[in-house]
Structure formats: structure tokens, C-alpha cells
N, C-alpha and C positions, 0 to 999 in steps of 0.2 A: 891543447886547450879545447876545453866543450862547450861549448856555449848553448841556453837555450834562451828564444822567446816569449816572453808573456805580452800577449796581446791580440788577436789572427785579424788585426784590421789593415789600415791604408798601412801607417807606419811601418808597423811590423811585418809588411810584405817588402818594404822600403829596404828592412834590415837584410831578411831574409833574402834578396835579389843581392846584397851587397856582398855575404858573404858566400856568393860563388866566385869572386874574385881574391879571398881572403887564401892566403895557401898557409900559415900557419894555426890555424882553428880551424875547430868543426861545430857546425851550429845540426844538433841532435833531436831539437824538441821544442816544442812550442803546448805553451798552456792559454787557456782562454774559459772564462766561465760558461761560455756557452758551448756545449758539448759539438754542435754538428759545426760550428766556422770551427773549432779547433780542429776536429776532423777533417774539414776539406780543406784547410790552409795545409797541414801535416802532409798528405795522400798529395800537393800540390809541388811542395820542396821534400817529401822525402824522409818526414819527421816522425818524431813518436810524438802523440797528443796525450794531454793531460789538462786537469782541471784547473789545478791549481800552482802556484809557484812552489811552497813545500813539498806537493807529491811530484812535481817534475824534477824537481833538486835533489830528492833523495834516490829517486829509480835511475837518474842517469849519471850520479854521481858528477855535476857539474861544477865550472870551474866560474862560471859568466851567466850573469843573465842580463837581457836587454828588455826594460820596463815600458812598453809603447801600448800603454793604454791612457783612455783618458786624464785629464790632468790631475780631477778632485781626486784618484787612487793613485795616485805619484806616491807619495807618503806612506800611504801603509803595504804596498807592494814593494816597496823599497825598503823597509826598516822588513817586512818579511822576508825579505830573500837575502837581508844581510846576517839575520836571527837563522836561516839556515845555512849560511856558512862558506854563500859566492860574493863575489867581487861584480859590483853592477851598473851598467850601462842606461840610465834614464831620460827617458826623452823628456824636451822643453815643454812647457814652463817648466821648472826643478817642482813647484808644488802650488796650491792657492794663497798662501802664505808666509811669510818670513820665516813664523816661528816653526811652521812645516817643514821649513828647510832646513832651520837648526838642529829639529829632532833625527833628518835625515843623515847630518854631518857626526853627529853623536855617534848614530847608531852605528856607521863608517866606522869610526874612531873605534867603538867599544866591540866591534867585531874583526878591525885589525884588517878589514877588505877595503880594494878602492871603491870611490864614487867617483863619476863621470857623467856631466848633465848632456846631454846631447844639441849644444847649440855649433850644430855644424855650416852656420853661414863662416866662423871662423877657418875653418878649413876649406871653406869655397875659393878653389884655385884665383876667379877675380878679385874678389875680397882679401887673400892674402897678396896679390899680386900689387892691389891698391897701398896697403901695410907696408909692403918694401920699396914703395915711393915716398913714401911719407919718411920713414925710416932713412932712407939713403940720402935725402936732400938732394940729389941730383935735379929734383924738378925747383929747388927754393921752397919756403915756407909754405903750406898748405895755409892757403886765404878761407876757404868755405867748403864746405862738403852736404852732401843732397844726398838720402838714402830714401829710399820710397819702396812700397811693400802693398801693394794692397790687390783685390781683385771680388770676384762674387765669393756668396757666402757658401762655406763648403758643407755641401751636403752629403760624405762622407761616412761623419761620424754615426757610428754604429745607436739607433733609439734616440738620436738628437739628441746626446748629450750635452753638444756644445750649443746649442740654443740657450739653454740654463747658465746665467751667468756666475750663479755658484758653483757650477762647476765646471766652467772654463773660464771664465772671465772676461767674456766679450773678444773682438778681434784684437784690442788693443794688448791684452794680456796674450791671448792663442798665436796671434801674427806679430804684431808690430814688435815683441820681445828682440825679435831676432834682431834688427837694428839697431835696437835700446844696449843689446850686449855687443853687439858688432862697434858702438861706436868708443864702448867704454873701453875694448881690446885695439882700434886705433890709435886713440888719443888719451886716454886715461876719464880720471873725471875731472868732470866737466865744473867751469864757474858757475854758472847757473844753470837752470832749466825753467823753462817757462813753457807748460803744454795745453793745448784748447783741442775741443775734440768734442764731438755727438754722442747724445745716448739713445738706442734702440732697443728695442725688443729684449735681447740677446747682451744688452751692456753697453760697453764702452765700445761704440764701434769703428770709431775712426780719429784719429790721431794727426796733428800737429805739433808738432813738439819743435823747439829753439833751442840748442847748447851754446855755451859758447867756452871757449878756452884760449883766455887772452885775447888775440884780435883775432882770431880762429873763430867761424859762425858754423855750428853741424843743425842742419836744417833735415827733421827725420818726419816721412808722410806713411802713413797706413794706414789698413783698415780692411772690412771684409762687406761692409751693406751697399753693397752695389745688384744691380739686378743679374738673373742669373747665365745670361748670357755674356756675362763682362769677361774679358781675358785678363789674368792674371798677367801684374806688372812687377817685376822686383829692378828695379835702374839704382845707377849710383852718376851721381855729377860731382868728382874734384874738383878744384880749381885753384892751382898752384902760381905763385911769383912767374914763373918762367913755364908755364903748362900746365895740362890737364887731361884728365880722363872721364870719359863719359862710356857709360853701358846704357843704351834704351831702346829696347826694343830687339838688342841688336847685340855684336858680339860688342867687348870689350875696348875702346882704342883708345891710344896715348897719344897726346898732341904735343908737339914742343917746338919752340921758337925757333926757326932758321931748318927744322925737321920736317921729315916727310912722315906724316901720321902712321902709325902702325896698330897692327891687333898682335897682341901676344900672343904664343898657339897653347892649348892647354886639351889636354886628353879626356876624352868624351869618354863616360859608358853610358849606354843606354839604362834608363829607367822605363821597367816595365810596373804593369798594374793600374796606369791610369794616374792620376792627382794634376797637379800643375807643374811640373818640373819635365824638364824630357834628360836630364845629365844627373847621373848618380856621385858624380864626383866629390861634390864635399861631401856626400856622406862616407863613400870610400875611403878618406883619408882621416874622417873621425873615426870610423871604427878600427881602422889598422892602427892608430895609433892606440885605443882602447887596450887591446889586442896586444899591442907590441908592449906598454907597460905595465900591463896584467903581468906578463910572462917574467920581463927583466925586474921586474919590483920598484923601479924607477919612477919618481912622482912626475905626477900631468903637470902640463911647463902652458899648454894654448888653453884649454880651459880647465876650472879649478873648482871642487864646488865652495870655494870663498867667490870668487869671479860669478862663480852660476846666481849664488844667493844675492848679490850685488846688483847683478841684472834684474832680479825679480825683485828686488827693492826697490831701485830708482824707476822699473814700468808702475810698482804699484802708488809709486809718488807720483806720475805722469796720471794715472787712474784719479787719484784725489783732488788734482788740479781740473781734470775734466770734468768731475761729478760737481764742484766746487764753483766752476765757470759757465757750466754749462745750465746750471738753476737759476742763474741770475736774472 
């Protein structure tokens, strides 16, 4: 399997770092509009550079491509690389809207290739680790759950794209997504949602958000306007009948009644190139499994893009609710 790039920014060195661990693909090539980052990201891993997703798809005869550019060209980088003829890999948000995402699932459909949105907190070894507690009942009914996401605003993106809230969408759309989908792959959906939140510069930039399911309360915080020396937090607080788990600051540990607290052990790769993460993990096991059902033909079971478009519905309802509360 061949895989290439579109993007030579944070992300897509993200990818790129990932699949040196991959032993069944080869990632060949990376495209980017801007000739010299395509060039020195390429001369970086080892790739062939090109301009665009059509001339890298045809020269290298690809199998995959992984769409890690801005969010507002999620959509037509996507529906282009499925019009020439790969199976592809898109990083979160799926797109800036609904209907963006519909066009993207079509064009899926009417090219016979997979889509795969790249919300890889679902594959975050703690994150699924939390899933098969919940799942197993062994801890009793999950009472409440705290997911928190937030830190300085990333300064990153290539021309400040993401300052423009038309084309990123603020933090609430850019960051807090991941939680928004993380909790819907938990617990399902949710009874209600009731979300309060600020607007900045830059959008929706920080997030409160309430679910609830049954007597089940999922209490979800994010955001990205803090000043520029804030450290980046991503915590999760369970809190189960008979136990709990909490991550903050720290690694993972599981509490339970009459038990000696423990950390689960879960396999580190390093992440290189800078951003806020130091464990390449959950992405390692999004893209293997990309990777693994690209090859067998096998449909995605952890995320789906009905599940991807789901998530970017209910943040852009969390969005409405902010803009809506927050003029009052």
C-alpha cells in the first residue's frame, strides 16, 4: 500500500512520524501548495514533493492519501483525491459544515473508496481504556464524567489560518471536537445538551458544555484563549458506583473500593516535530487500522464518517448555543 501526504504542516509531520512504525504501507509523497515547505518536509522523510493531490496521485500511482491541511479545504481535497481514484485519510474537523460533510460521504460512495475522519482521541490507548470500563461494568454504572481540552492558542498553523473563524472555527470547532466525538463513542447520544461558552477574536473560543444520559452527567471543558505561555491540558475525571479514574496532569489511574489504586501501562512512541503532545499513540493506532482496512476491504467499526459527521453536527449545535447565550 502507498500512501501519500497532502499538507507539509504540524499534522502531516504528525502522520508522517507515524508511519515509520507502519510495516505494512509506504507513505511515498507529500503535496502542499507551497512549493519550498513541500520540498523541505519531502528531503525531511524521504519523499517525493508535488503540488497538488491530482499530480501526486497520478505520478505515484497511490493507494491512500492523508488530507492534513487546513479545515475550510477538508471538502474539496477530499472529494479531489477521491475523483482521482484513493481511499482517504482526513483529519478533524471532517469539514466547516454539515452539508460539507454529506458531499464528502457521497463522493466516498460514488468513488467506491473508504473515508476515514481522523478523530484519533478514540483510539487514545486511555480513552479506550476508560471505554472498557464503562463497558465491562466491573467499576458499576458510570455517575459522571469530566473531559477537559484546552490550552494556549496554537500558533502553528501555516498564514493564521486558524484565526479566521471561517475557516477553522474557533477553538470550540478546532479543539474541543475531540471530546464532543469522544463522548458520543462512549456513551452514545446524549439526552440533552446544554452548552455556554465565549466569543473571541478567532470565534467560539472556549466551551462548557453539559450532557446528560439518564442519570449519567458528561461535563465537557475547552478551549484555546489562554495566553501564550499556558500549558496544554487534555484530563478526563470518571466517576463510577464502586470507582474511578482520573488523568491530570498525570498518567492515568484507576481507583476502586477495598483496591490499591493502579496506572495501566500502555506503550509510548515518541512524537517528534514540536505541538502539545509528547505520545504518538493514538495516532499510531488510527492510521494502522486505516491502513489495515484499506488493504482487507473491511468497513471502519471505531470511527465512521456517519459517527465523524455526527460529531461535527452536535459541536456545530454546541457553537449555536454559544453564539445564542453568549449575546445576551
Amino acid at each position: 500500500m502507498k500512501s501519500g501526504i497532502v499538507g507539509a504542516g504540524f499534522m502531516g509531520r504528525m502522520h508522517a512520524n507515524v508511519y515509520k512504525a507502519i510495516e505494512n504501507a509506504d507513505l511515498v509523497a507529500v503535496a502542499d501548495i507551497h512549493p519550498d515547505r513541500a520540498e523541505e518536509f519531502a528531503k525531511e522523510f524521504g519523499l517525493q514533493a508535488y503540488n497538488t493531490v491530482t499530480e501526486m496521485v497520478e505520478a505515484e500511482g497511490l493507494d491512500a492519501v492523508h488530507v492534513c491541511t487546513p479545515t475550510f479545504t477538508h471538502k474539496d481535497l477530499t472529494i479531489e483525491s477521491f475523483k482521482a481514484g484513493v481511499n482517504v485519510l482526513c483529519e478533524k474537523p471532517m469539514a466547516m459544515a454539515v452539508e460539507d460533510a454529506d458531499e464528502m460521504i457521497a463522493a466516498s460512495e460514488e468513488a467506491g473508496k473508504k473515508l476515514m475522519i481522523g478523530h484519533c482521541i478514540r483510539y487514545w490507548p486511555e480513552y479506550q481504556y476508560l471505554k472498557k470500563m464503562v463497558e465491562s461494568g466491573e467499576y458499576g454504572k458510570l455517575l459522571s464524567v469530566n473531559l477537559t481540552r484546552f490550552g494556549a492558542f496554537p500558533t502553528w498553523a501555516v498564514d493564521g489560518w486558524n484565526l479566521d473563524e471561517t475557516k477553522a472555527g474557533g477553538g470550540v470547532l478546532d479543539m474541543h471536537i475531540h471530546d464532543t466525538d469522544y463522548i458520543l463513542y462512549l456513551l452514545g447520544e446524549p439526552d440533552t445538551i446544554d452548552s455556554w461558552g465565549t466569543v473571541d477574536k478567532t470565534g467560539p473560543g472556549h466551551v462548557f458544555t453539559t450532557m446528560t444520559y439518564g442519570n449519567c452527567v458528561a461535563h465537557l471543558e475547552g478551549g484555546w484563549n489562554m495566553p501564550s505561555d499556558t500549558p496544554f491540558k487534555m484530563a478526563i475525571r470518571a466517576i463510577f458506583e464502586d470507582g474511578c479514574a482520573i488523568m491530570d496532569q498525570g498518567p492515568l489511574t484507576v481507583y476502586k473500593n477495598g483496591q490499591d489504586a493502579f496506572e495501566p501501562e500502555f506503550e509510548k512512541m515518541e512524537a517528534a516535530g514540536g505541538g502539545n503532545l509528547s505520545d504518538l499513540g493514538g495516532y499510531y493506532h488510527e492510521i494502522q487500522d486505516f491502513v489495515n482496512r484499506v488493504q482487507s476491504g473491511e468497513p471502519f467499526e471505531v470511527v465512521t464518517p456517519e459517527t465523524s459527521r455526527r460529531s461535527l453536527e452536535i459541536t456545530i449545535e454546541e457553537i449555536r448555543q454559544i453564539k445564542q447565550k453568549f449575546s445576551l
